[in-house]
N, C-alpha and C positions, 0 to 999 in steps of 0.2 A: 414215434411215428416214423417209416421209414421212408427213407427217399429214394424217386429212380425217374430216371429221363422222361421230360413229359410232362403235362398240367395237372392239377389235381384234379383228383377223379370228386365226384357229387354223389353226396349218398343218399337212402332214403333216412327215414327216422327209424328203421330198425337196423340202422351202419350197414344193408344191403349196398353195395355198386350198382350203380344205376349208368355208369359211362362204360363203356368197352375194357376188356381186361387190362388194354394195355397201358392205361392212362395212372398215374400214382394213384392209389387206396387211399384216402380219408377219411373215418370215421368221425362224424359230427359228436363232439361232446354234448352236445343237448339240441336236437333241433324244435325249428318254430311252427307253429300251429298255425297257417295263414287259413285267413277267411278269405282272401282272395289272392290270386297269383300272385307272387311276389314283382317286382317293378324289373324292368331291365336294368341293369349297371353298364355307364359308360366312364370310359377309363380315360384318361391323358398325365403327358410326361411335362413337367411344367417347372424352368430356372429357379435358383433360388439366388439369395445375397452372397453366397458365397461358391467360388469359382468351381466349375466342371462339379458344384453339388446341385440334386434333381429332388423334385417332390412328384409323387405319383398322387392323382387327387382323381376321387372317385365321384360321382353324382348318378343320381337314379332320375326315369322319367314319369313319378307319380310316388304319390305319398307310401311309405314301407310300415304295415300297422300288421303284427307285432315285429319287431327287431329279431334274427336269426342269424346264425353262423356264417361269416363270407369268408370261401375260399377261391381260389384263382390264381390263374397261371398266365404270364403276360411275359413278352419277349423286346429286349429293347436290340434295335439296328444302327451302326455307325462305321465310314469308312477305315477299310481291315488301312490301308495306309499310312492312317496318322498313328497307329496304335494303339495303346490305350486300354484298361480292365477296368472290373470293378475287386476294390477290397473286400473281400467280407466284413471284416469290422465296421465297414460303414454303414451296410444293413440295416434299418432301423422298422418299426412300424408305429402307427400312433395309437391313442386309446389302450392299450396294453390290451388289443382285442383280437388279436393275430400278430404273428411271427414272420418277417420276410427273412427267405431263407432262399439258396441259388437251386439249380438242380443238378447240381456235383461234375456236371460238362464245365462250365467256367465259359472262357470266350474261345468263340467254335469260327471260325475263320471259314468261312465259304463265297468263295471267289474275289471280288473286291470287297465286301460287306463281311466285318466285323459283329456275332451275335452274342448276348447274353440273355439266359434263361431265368425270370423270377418264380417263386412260388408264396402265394400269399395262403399263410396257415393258421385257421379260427383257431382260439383259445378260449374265447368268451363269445356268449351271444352279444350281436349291437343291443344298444339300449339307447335311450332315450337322450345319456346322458353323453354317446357317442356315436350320433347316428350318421345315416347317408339322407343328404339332401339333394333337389334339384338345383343348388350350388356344387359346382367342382369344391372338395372337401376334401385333405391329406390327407391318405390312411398309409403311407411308406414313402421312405426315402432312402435314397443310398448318393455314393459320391464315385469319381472315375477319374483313375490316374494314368499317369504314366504316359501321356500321349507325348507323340512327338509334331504332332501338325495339326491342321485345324478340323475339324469334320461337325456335321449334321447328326443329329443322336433322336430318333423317336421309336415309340412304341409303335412294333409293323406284326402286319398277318403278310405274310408272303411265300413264294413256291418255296424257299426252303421253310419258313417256319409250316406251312402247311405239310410239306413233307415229312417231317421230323416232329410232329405231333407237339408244336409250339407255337400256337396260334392262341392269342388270347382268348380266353375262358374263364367264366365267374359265375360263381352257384352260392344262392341263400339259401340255409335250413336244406340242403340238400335237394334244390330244383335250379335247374342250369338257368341261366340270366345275363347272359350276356349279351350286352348292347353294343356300343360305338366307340374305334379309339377315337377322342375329339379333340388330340391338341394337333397342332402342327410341329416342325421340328424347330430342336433346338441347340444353340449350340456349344462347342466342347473342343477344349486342345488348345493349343495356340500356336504362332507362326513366329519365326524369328525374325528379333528386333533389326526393324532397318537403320540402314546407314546413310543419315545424311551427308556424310562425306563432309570435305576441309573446304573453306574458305580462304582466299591470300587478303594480303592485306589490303582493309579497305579504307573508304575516306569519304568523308557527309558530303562531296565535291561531286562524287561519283552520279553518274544517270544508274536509276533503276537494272538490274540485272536479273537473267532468267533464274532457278531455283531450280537444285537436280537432286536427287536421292536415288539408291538403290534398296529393294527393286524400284522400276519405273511404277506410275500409276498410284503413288502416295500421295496423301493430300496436307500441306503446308502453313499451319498459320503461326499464329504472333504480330505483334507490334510491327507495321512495315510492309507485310505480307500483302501480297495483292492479286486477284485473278482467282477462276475454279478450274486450271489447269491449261495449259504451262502456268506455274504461280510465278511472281516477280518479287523479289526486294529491293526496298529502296533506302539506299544508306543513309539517306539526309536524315533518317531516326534516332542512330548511334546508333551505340551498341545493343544489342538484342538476343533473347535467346529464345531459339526458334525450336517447332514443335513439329516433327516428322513422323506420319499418322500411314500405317499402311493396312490394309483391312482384305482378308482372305476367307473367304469361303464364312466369312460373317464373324470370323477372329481380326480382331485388331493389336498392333503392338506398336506403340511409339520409340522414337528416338529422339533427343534435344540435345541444340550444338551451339552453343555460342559463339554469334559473329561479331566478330570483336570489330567496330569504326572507329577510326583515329574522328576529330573532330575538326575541320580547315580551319585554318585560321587564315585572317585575310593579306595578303602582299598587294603592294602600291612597285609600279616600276619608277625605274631611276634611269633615265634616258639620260641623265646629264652627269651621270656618276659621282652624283657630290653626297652620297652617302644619304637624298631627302627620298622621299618615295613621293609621286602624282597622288593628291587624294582621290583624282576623279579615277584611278586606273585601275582603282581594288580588284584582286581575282581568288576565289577561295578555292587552297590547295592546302593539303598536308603538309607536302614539304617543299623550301621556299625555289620558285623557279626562278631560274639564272635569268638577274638584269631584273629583277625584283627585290624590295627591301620590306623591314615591319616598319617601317616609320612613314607617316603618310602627312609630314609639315612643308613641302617642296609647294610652296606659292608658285614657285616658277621653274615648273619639271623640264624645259630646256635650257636654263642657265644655270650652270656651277655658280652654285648659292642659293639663297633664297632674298625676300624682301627684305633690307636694310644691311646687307653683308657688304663689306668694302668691293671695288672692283676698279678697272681702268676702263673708260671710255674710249681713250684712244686722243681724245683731246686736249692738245699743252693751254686751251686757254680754260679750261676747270680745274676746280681744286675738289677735295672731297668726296670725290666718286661714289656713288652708291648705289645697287639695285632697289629701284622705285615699284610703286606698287603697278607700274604697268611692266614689270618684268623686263626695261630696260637700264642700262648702266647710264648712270648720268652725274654729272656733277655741278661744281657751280659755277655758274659763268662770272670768272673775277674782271670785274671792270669798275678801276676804282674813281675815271672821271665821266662814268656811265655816258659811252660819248658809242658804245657801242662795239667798241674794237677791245677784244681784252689787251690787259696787262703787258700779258707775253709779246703781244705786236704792235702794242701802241708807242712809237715814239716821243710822244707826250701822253705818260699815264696821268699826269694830275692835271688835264686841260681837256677839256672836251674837244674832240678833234685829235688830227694830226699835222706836221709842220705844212701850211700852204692851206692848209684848209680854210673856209672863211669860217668867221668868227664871231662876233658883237665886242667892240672894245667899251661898249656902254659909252662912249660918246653920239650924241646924236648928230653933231656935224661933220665925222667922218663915214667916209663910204670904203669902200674896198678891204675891208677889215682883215686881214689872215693871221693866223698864227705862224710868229716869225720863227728862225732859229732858236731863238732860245725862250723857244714854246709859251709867246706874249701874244696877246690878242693885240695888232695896231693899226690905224688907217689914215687913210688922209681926208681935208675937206673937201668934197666935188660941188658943183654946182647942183642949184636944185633942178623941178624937172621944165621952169620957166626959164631955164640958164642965169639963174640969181646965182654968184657964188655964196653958197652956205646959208643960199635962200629956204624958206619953208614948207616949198612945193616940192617934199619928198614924197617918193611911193609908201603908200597906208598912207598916205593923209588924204583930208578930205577935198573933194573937184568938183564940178560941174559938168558932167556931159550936154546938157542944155535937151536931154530925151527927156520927155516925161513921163515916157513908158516903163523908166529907170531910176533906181533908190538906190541909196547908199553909195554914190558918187565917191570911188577913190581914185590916186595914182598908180599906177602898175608899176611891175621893177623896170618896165621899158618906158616910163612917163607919158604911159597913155592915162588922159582921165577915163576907166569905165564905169558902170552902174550895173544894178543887179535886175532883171525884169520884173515888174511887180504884180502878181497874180491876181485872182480874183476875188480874194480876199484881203487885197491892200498891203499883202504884207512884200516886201522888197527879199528878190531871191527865193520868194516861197513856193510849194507843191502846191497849192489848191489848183484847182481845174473846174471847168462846167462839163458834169459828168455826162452819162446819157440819159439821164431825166432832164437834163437842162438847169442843174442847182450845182451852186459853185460848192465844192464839197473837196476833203481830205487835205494836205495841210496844216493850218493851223485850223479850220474851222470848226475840227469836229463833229462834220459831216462825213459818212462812209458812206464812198461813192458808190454808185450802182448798185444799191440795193436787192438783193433777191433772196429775202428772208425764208423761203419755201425750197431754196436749191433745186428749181425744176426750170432754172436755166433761160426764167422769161423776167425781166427787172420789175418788181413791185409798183413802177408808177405806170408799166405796160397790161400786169396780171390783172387780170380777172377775180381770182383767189389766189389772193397775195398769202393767205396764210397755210393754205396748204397744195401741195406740190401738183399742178395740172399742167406739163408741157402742152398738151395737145390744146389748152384753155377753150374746152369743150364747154360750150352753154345752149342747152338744150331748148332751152325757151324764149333765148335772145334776148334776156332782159338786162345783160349785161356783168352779170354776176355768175363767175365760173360754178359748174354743178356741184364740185366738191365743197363747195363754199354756200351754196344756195339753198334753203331750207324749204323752198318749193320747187324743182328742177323741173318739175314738170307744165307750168303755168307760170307766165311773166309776172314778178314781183319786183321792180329793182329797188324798192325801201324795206324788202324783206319785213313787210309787217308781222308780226305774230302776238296777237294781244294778249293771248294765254299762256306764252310763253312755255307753249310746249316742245317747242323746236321746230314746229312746221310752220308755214307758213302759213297765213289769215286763208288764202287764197287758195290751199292746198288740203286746210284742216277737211275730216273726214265728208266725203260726200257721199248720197246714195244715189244708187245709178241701178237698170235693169227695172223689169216688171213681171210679174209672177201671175197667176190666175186672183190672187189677194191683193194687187197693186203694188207699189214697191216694198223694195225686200232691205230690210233696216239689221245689220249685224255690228253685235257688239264685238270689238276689239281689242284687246286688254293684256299687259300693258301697251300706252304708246305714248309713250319711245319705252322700248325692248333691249332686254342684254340678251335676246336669242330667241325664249319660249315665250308662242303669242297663242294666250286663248280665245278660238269664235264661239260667241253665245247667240241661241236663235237663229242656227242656220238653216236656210230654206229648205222644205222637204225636197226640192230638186237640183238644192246642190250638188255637185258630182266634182270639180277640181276646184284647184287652187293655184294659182299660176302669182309668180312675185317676176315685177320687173326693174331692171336697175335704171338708170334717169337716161343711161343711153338707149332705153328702148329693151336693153337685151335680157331674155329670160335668164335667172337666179335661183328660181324652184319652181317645180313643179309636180305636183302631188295630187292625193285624194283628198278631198274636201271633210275634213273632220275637226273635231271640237277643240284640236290644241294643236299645233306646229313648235316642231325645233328648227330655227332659221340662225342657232351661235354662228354656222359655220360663214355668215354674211360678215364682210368687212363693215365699220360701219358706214353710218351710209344714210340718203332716203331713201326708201323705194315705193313701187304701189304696188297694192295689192288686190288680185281681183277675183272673185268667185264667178264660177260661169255653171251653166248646166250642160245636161248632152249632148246639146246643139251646141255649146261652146258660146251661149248666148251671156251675157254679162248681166249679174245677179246685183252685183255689190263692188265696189271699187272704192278705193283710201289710201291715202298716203301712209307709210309705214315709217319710221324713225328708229333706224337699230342704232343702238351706243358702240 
């Protein structure tokens, strides 16, 4: 069969040409008998698994009854720029039912657009056992080397292929049929591998850092990676190996660079230079920064030492110096006749005192006791404080002041007899007092004065509601029992009766109030006493609000009048509650009890 520039020509069934002279000759080795037109054929160019290789895949639009001879001439287009041919050894077709073969031009370069010419040449009729369906279905493939850059590759009809009488074309059993190219393009070539470029050295210390590659406009991931451009790393990850993704004309080509992180380790400063580091002062660096150490045992990061390290205080009357756990130097106070003066200064260390000091020589008949020269306690006999000499009205003993507002009658060191005032609890020299409730209290008694068990600053035998906090001792009903305290605030009770012991008071339990066109109006309220949610049962057909007021009168809610209320947000409390109608006229009314 010979070849020549151009698509295959369509024959009839007696090998006439039935296309213009100029198109290649084809003689159908056996054509098919249709009962009806044969179907259109539409063509597309479609990737496969393996790189810059193409599957050509055919489909018709209606069933093909009987199978006939397909031939065809189809042109694929790709930029002349990136380069790029096809082998012929790649050539293939499927079915062993036609021959793809070039048409001896090869790649024809016209203007930026790179072309290549196929020719698809029957061998056998289709059959059943390889036919064309309204599925895209393989009937060729070829593969395309050589490129140097990226480009878009599809099968085109266009002013050069129309010019150049290579414009797709496909004929069964020799009747033209050609339908649709239907793929879009696809792509082929590739782009050279970008350069993430070098990293300096890093440290897990570091704040987050931009991320750069050449060319610009690649996209960055891995471990660390962050952002959809500018991308960021951040070294607190370690080390990592990152992936530089650049993508051109629908070619992609990676590059990976490993960024090498040292790991910080932490330093403590040493402010006192004794070789401890500050626990509290830790800073995480690579490498260690001056006036920092790895050792972080420094109890006391401003004193040369740490806790229990010998040291000098500075003081000659210590002995044993040592930093203590309050991080000062201190030692021990030697004072062997603990008279308070150390060692170092005391001219009598084995005598409490010093020479001239008074004394106690442990006789009780001398007075004027001092320690002599040679460090003795001695004295002489004085008179007592009645002028008895070495009589027994000394000072500390017992006298009569003849008060009797006064106890424990002694002599003073001046021989005055005094006494101590005796409080209101009898005891001689004691604290009791008659507080401000008028009760002898604190002392010995064991009475705590001034009670004001509520800390609302008003004294408990004054309060109202002693037991919880009402400065203002606000009582609404005057019956003497502050509101906060009062389980009817609203109606004087002061025995607070409550026989049901439901927390309200006898006087206050639920009332009915209001009158309707049915005489009064009776609603159920439940629970009461409430931790918040209160359901009304039976509410008037001319219900219309619901109004809650607290014991001082002042409104707490106010709502539409329906079958269940959230009142958590009430401190607790009593309050009342009253249903009214449009006229705001009063339906129903009841004390309320929130916990």
């Amino acid at each position: 069969m010979a070849r020549r520039s151009g698509r295959l020509g369509a024959c009839s069934s007696e090998g006439k040409v039935i296309r213009k002279a100029s198109f290649l000759t084809v003689f159908a080795l056996g054509s098919g008998v249709f009962a009806q037109t044969p179907p259109l054929v539409n063509i597309g160019l479609y990737p496969t698994a393996v790189t810059d290789s193409f599957e050509v895949r055919a489909s018709i639009d209606a069933v093909l009854d009987p199978q006939g001879l397909l031939n065809g001439t189809f042109t694929i287009r790709w930029d002349a720029a990136a380069g790029g041919t096809v082998p012929l050894s790649s050539l293939a077709a499927d079915c062993n039912r036609y021959i793809l073969t070039d048409n001896v031009d090869g790649v024809v370069v016209d203007g930026a657009f790179a072309y290549y010419t196929f020719n698809l040449v029957a061998i056998q009729a289709l059959s059943p056992t390889c036919p064309l369906t309204t599925t895209p279905e393989p009937i060729a493939g070829f593969r395309m080397t050589g490129f140097t850059g990226c480009t878009s590759v599809n099968v085109v009809n266009d002013a050069f292929t129309a010019a150049n009488n290579k414009d797709y074309f496909i004929s069964i059993g020799g009747v033209e049929r050609t339908g649709a190219i239907v793929s879009a393009a696809v792509t082929a070539g590739t782009i050279p591998a970008p350069d993430p470029g070098t990293f300096p050295s890093l440290c897990t210390d570091m704040q987050p850092f931009q991320l750069a590659g050449t060319p610009a406009g690649g996209v960055w991931s891995g471990t660390g990676v962050a952002g959809s451009g500018p991308y960021t790393f951040d070294p607190a990850v370690g080390t990592q190996t990152l992936t530089y993704t650049v993508t051109t004309n629908g070619c992609s080509n990676s590059a990976q660079v490993v960024v090498q992180v040292d790991i910080a380790s932490l330093w403590y400063a040493d402010l006192d230079l004794d070789g401890l580091g500050d626990p509290n002062s830790g800073v995480l660096a690579c490498i260690q920064p001056s006036g920092f150490v790895a050792d972080m045992s420094d109890a006391c990061p401003l004193l040369f030492g740490t806790v229990g390290d010998p040291c000098d205080d500075g003081d000659p009357c210590t002995v044993n110096d040592v930093i203590d756990g309050a991080c000062g130097c201190a030692g021990t106070f030697e004072d062997g006749d603990n008279d308070g003066i150390c060692d170092a200064s005391d001219d009598c260390p084995s005598v409490a005192g010093q020479q001239g000091d008074s004394c106690d020589d442990g006789d009780p008949l001398t007075v004027g006791d001092v320690i002599d020269a040679n460090c003795t306690c001695a004295g002489t006999l004085p008179d007592d404080c009645l002028g008895v000499p070495g009589g027994p009205a000394l000072p500390g003993t017992p006298c009569d002041d003849n008060d009797p507002l006064t106890g424990d009658d002694t002599w003073s060191a001046i021989c005055q007899c005094e006494g101590l005032l005796i409080d209101c609890n009898g005891d001689a020299g004691g604290a009791a007092f008659i507080d401000g409730c008028g009760v002898c209290a604190g002392g010995n008694t064991g009475v705590v004065p001034d009670p004001d068990g509520d800390g609302d600053g008003v004294l408990d035998c004054d309060d109202n509601c002693a037991a919880l906090a009402n400065a203002d001792q606000a009582d609404g009903d005057g019956d003497g029992v502050g509101d906060p305290c009062d389980n009817c605030p609203f109606d004087a009770n002061p025995l607070q009766e409550d026989v049901d012991g439901d927390g309200v008071g006898d006087v206050c339990d639920p009332i009915i109030t209001g009158m309707s066109g049915q005489g009064p109006q009776r609603v159920g309220m439940s629970p009461n006493p409430t931790d918040g949610l209160v359901r009304l049962d039976d509410l008037p057909a001319e219900a219309s609000r619901v109004v809650v007021y607290a014991a001082s009168g002042a409104v707490v809610f106010d709502g539409q009048a329906v079958a269940q209320l959230d009142l958590s947000h009430l401190p607790p409390a009593v309050y009342r509650l009253r249903i009214t109608d449009r006229e705001g006229a009063t339906l129903f009314s009841a004390p309320l009890l929130v916990h």
